[in-house]
Backbone bond lengths (Angstrom), bond angles and torsions (degrees), N, CA, C in turn:
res aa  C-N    CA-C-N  psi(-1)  N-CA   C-N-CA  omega(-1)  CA-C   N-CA-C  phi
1 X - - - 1.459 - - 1.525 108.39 -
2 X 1.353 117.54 116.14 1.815 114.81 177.38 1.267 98.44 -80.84
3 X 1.766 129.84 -170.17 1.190 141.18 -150.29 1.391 86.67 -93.96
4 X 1.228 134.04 -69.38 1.550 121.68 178.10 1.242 97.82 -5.02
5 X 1.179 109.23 -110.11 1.542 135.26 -171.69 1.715 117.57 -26.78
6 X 0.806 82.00 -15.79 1.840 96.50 -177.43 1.315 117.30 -98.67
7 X 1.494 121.04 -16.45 1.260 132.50 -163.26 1.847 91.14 -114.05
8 X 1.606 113.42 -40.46 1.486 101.80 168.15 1.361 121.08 -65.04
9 X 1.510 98.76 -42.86 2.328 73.71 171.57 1.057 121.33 -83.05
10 X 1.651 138.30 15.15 1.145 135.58 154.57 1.255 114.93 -64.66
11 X 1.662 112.14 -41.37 1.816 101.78 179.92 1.546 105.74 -74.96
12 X 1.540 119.86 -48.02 1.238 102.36 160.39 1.766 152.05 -32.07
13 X 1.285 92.71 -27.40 1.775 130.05 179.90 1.918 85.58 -67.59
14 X 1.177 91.02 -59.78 1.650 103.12 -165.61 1.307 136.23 -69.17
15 X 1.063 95.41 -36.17 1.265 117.01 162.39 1.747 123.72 -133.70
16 X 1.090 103.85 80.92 2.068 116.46 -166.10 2.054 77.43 -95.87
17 X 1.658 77.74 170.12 1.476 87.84 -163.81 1.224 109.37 -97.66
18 X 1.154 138.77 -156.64 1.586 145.72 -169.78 1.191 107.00 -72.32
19 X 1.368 129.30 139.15 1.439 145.81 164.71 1.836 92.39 60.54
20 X 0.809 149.51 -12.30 1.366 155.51 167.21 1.482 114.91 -32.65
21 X 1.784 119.73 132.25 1.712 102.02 179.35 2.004 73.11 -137.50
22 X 0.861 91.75 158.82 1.982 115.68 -168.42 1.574 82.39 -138.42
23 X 1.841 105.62 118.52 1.404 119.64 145.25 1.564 108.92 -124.08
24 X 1.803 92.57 125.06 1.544 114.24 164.22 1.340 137.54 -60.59
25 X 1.230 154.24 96.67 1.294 140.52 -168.48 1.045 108.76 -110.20
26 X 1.841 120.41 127.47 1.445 116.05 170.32 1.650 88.60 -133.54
27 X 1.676 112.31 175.67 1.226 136.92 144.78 1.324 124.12 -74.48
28 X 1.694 104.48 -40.90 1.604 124.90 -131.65 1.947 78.03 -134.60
29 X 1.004 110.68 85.99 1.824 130.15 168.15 1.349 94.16 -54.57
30 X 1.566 120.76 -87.64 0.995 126.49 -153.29 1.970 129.99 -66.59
31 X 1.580 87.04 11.08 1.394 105.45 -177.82 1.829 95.26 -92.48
32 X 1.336 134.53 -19.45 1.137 133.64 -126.52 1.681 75.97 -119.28
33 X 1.674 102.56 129.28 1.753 107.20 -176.71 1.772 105.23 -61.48
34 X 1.329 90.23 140.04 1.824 101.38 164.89 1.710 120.85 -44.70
35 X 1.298 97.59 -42.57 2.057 96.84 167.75 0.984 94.18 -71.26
36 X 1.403 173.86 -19.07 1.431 146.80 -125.09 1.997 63.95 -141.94
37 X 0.855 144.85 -107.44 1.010 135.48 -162.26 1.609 131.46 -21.33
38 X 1.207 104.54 -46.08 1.336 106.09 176.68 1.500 130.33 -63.41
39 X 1.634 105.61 -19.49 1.626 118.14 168.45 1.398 113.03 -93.85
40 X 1.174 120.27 31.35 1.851 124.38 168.76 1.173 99.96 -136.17
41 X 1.613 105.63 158.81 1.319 113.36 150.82 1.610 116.78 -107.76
42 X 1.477 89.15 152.45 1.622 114.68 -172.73 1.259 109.27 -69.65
43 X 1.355 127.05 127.34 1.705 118.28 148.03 1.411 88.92 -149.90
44 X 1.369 83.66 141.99 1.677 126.84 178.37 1.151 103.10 -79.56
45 X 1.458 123.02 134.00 1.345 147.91 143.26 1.226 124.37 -109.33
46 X 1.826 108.69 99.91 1.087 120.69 -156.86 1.972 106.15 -93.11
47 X 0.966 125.02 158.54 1.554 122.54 -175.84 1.746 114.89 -77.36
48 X 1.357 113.08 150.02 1.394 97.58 -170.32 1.588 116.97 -67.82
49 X 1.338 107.95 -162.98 1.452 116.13 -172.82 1.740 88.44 -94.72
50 X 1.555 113.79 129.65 1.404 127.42 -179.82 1.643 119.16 -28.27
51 X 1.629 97.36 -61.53 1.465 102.77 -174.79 1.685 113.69 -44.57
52 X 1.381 119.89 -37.60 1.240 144.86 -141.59 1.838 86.18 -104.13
53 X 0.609 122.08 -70.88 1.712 123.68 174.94 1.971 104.91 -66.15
54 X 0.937 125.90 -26.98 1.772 117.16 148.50 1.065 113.88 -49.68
55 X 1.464 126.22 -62.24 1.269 127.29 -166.86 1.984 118.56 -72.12
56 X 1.232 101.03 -43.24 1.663 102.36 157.76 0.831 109.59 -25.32
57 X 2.113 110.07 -87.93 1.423 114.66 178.56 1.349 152.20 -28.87
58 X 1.897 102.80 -42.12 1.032 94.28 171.46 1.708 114.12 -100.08
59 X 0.981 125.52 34.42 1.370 112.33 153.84 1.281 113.47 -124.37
60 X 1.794 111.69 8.93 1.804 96.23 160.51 1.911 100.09 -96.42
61 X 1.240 104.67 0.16 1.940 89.03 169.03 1.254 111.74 -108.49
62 X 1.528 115.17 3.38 1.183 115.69 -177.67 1.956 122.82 70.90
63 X 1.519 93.91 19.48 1.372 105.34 175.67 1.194 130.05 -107.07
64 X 1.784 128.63 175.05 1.275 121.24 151.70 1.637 132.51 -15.93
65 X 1.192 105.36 128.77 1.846 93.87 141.57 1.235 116.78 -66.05
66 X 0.988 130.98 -52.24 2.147 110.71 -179.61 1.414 86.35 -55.12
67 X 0.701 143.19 -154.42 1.917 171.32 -163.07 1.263 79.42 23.86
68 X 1.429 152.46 -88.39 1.131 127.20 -142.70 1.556 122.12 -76.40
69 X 1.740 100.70 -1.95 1.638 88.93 172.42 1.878 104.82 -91.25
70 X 1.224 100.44 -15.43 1.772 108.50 171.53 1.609 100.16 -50.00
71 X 1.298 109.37 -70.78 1.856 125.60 174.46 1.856 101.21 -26.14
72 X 1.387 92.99 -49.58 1.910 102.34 -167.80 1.525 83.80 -54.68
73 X 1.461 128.31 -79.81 1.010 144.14 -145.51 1.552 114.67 -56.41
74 X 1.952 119.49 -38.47 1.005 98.22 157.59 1.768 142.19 -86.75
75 X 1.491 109.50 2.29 1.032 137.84 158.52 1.660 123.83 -53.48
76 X 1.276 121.87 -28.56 1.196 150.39 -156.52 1.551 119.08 53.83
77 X 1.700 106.35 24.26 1.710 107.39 163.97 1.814 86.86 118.74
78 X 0.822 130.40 13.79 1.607 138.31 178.02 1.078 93.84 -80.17
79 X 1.646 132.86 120.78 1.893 119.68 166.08 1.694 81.65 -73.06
80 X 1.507 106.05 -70.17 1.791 112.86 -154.02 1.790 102.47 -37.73
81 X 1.423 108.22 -71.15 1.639 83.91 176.29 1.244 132.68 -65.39
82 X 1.664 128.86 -5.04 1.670 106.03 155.98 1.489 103.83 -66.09
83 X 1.373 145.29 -30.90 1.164 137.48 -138.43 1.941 84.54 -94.00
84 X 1.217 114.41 -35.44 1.451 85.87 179.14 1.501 128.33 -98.24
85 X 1.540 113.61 15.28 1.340 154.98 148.26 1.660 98.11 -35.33
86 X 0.934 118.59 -79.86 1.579 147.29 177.96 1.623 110.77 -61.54
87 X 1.341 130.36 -56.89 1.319 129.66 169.86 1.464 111.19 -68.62
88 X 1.205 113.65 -38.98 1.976 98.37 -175.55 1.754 86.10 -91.92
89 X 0.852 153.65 -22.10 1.718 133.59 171.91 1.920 88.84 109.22
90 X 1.521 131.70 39.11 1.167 110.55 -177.25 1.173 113.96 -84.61
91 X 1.420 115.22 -15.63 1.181 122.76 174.16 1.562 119.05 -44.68
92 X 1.623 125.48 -61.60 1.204 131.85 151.58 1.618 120.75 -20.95
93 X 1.213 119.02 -41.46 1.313 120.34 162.40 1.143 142.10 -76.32
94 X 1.695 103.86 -17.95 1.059 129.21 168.23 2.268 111.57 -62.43
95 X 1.593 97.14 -52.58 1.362 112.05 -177.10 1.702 105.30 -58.64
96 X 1.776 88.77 -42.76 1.705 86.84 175.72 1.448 132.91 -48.58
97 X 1.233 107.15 -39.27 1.323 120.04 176.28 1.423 110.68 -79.40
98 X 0.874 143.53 -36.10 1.356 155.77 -163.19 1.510 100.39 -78.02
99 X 1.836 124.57 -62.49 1.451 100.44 160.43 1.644 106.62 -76.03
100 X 0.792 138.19 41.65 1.462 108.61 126.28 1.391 144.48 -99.41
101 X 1.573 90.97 -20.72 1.519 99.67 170.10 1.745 108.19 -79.88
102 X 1.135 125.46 0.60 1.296 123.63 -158.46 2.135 85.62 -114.87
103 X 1.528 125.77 -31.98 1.368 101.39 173.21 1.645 111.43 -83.45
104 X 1.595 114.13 -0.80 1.357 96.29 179.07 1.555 114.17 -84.94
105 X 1.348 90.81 -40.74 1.746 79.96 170.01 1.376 134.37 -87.35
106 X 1.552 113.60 23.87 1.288 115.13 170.26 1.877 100.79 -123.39
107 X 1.792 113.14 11.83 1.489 122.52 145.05 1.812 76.21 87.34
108 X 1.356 157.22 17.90 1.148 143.42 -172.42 1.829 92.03 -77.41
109 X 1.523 106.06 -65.50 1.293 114.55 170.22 1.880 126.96 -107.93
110 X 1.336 103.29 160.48 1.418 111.64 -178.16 1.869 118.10 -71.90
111 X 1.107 121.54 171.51 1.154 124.77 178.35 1.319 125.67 -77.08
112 X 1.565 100.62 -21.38 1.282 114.99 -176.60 1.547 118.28 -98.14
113 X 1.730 105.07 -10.13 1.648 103.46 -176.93 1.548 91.01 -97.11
114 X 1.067 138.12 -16.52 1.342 135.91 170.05 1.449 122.22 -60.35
115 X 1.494 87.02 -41.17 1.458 106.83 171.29 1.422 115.73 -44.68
116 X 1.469 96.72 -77.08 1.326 118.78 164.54 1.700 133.00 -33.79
117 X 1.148 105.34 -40.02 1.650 114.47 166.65 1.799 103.37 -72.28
118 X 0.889 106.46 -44.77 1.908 112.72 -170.97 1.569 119.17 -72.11
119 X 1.627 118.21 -29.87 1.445 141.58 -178.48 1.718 98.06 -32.88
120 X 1.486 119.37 -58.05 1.647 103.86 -164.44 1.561 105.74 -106.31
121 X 1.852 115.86 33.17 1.481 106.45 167.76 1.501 93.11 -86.47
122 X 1.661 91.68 173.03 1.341 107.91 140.96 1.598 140.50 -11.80
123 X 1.302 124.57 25.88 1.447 109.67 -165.47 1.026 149.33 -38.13
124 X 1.456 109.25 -32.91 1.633 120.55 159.02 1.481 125.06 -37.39
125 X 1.508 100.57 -46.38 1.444 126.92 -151.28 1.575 94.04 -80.87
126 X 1.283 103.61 -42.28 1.744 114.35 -176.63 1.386 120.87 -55.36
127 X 1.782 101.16 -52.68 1.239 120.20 173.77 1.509 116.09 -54.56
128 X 1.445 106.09 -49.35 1.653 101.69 -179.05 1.587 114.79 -64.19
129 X 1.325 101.26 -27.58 1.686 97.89 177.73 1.507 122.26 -54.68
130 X 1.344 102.09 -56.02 1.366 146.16 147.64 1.807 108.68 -16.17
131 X 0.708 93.99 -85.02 2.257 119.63 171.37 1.626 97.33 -50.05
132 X 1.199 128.71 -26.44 1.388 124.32 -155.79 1.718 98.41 -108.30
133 X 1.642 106.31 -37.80 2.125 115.46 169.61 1.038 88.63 -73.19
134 X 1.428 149.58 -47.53 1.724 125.10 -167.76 1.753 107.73 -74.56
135 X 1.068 129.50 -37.02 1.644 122.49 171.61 1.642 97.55 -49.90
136 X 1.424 121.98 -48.60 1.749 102.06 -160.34 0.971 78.47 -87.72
137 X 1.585 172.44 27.56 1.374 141.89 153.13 1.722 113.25 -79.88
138 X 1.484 82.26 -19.64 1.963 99.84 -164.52 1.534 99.26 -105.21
139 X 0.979 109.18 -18.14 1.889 103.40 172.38 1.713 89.63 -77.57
140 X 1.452 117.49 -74.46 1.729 120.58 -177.90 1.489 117.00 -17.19
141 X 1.505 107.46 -49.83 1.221 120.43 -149.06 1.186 107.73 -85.70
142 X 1.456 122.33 -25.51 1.739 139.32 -171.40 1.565 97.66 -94.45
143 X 1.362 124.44 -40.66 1.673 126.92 -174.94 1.491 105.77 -88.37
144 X 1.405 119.49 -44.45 1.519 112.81 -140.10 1.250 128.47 47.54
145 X 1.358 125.77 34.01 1.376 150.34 163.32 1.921 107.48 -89.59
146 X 0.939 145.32 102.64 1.290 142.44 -150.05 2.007 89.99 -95.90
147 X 1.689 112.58 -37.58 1.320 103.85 165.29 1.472 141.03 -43.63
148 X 1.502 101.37 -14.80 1.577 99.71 175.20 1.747 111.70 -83.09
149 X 1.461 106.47 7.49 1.786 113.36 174.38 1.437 101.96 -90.27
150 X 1.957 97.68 117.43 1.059 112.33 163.59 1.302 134.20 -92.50
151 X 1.594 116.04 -0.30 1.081 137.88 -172.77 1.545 115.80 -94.11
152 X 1.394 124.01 71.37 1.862 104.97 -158.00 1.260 87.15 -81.89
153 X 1.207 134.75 -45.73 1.763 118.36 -155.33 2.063 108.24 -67.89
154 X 1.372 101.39 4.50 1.477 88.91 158.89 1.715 104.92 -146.05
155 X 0.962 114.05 52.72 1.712 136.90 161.91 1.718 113.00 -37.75
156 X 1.606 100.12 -70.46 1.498 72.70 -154.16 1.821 99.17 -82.94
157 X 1.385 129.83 -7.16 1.318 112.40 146.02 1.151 149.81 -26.55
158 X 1.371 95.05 -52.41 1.511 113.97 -176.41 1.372 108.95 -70.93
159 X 1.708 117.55 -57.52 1.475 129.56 160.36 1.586 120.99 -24.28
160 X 1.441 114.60 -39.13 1.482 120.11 -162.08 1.695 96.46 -91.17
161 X 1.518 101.43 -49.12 1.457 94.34 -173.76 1.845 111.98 -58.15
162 X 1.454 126.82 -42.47 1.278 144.08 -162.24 2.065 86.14 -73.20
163 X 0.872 152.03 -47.61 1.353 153.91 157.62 1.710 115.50 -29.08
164 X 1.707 110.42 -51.50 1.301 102.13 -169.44 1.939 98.91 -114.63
165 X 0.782 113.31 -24.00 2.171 113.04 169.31 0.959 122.23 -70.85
166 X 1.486 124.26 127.24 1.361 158.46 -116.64 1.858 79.15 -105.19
167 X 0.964 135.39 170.36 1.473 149.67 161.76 1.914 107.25 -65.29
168 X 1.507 97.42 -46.28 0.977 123.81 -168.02 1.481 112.07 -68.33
169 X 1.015 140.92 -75.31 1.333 151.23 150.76 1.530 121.27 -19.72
170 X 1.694 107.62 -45.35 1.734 110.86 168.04 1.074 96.83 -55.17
171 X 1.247 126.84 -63.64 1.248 129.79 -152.86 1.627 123.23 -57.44
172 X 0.863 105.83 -46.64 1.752 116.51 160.84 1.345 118.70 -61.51
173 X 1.794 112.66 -24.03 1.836 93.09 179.96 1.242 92.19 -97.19
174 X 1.538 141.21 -3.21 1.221 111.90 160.92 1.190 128.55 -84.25
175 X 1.319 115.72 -22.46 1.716 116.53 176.80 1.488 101.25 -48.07
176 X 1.756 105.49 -61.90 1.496 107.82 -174.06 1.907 116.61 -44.84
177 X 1.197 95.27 -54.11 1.656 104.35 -176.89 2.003 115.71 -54.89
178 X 1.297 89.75 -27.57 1.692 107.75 170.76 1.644 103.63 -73.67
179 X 1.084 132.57 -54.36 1.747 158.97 -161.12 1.156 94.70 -65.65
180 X 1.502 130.04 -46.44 1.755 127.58 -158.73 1.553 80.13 -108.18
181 X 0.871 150.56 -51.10 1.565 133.66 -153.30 1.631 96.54 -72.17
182 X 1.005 119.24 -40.56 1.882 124.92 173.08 1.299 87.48 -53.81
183 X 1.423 128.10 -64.09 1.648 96.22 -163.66 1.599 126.78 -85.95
184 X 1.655 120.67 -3.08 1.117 131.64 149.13 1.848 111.18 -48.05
185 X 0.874 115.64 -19.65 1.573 120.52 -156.40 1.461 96.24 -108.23
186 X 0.920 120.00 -26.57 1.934 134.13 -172.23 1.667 88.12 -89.97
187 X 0.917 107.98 -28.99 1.579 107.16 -164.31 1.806 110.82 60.05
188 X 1.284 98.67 65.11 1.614 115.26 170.27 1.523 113.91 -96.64
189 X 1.402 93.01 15.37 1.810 82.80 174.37 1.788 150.77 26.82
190 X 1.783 86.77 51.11 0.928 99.57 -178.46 1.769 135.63 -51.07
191 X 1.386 144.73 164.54 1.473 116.51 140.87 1.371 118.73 -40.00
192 X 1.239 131.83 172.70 1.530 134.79 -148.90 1.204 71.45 -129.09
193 X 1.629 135.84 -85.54 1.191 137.56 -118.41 1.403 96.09 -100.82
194 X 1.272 134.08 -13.36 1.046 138.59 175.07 1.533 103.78 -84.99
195 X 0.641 145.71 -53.02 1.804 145.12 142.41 1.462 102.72 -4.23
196 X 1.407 83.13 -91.06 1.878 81.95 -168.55 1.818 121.40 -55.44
197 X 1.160 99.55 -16.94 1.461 101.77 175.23 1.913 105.85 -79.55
198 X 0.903 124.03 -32.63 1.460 126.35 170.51 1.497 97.09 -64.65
199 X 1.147 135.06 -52.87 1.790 148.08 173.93 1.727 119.42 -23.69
200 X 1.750 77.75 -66.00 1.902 93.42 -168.17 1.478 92.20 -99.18
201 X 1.438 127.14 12.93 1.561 94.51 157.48 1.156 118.93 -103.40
202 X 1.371 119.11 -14.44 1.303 112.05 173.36 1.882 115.75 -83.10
203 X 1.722 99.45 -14.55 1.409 103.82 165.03 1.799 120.53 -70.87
204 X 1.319 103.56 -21.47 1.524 108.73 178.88 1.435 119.74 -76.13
205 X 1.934 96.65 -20.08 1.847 116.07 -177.98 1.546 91.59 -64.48
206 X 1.243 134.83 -34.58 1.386 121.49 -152.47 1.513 103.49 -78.01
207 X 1.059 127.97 -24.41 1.557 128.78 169.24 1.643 108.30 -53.87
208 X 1.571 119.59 -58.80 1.260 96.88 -161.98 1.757 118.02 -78.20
């Protein structure tokens, strides 16, 4: 939403019409301006209890309970977004990305042809995936508890990278990977491919 648009549902906010009730829906709170906030009230909609959102899932895909609590898990406990995980095919994009980060650090491919294949996905979507394997590499890596990986469908990746990366080095590609997804989200219109090429090279540093 730009300021235009942001400044019309404020007068709307302010002045809504007769008998009229306006409900807001976001994901992303803190994207949502402080005036536009301050004239609503808040209620939380918290996600269900796992077992209970497994079982949804898997009988609107017509699947397992394991696989669809996997779906939960890479979702981070979302039924609705695993479910559209599975209906838009993100999953496939998900694998996509996954060998790519998996031929750069085994040197098959460069940082920059990865780049290059990835430039007109989803970037947001990538990045958060992305932002979400560097938290379990850095929970693993600080515990040596392998249970704090929430990510099983890319396990022993995650495992290998958290074995040979410095504390130091995670830590910087996630700030960065945090840094560009904020401005994907601002809609600052970054270069695409120049992004991800700043991304996977410092993701390719974690190998040596």
């Amino acid at each position: 939403m730009n300021v235009a648009a942001a400044n019309a549902l404020l007068k709307s906010l302010e002045e809504p019409g007769r008998e009229t009730v306006l409900l807001l829906v976001t994901h992303r709170l803190g994207q949502v301006m402080p005036t536009i906030r301050s004239r609503c009230q808040r209620i939380d909609c918290h996600p269900p209890a796992p077992e209970e959102a497994a079982a949804w899932l898997a009988q609107r895909l017509e699947i397992e309970q394991a696989e669809a609590s996997q779906l939960l898990g890479i979702s981070l406990g979302s039924p609705i977004r695993a479910l559209e995980y599975v209906q838009q095919d993100l999953m496939a994009l998900r694998r996509k990305l996954v060998t790519g980060l998996a031929d750069i650090l085994k040197q098959r491919r460069s940082a920059l042809d990865v780049a290059q294949q990835l430039a007109k996905e989803d970037l947001e979507l990538l990045l958060g995936w992305l932002y979400g394997w560097l938290l379990d590499i850095v929970r693993i890596g600080a515990t040596g508890d392998e249970s704090y990986l929430r990510h099983a469908d890319v396990r022993n990746m995650l495992l290998a990278v958290a074995r040979r990366a410095s504390p130091q080095t995670l830590y910087a590609l996630a700030d960065l990977v945090h840094e560009e997804r904020l401005n994907l989200m601002q809609r600052l219109n970054p270069n695409r491919q120049l992004l991800l090429e700043r991304v996977l090279l410092k993701w390719s540093a974690l190998a040596r």
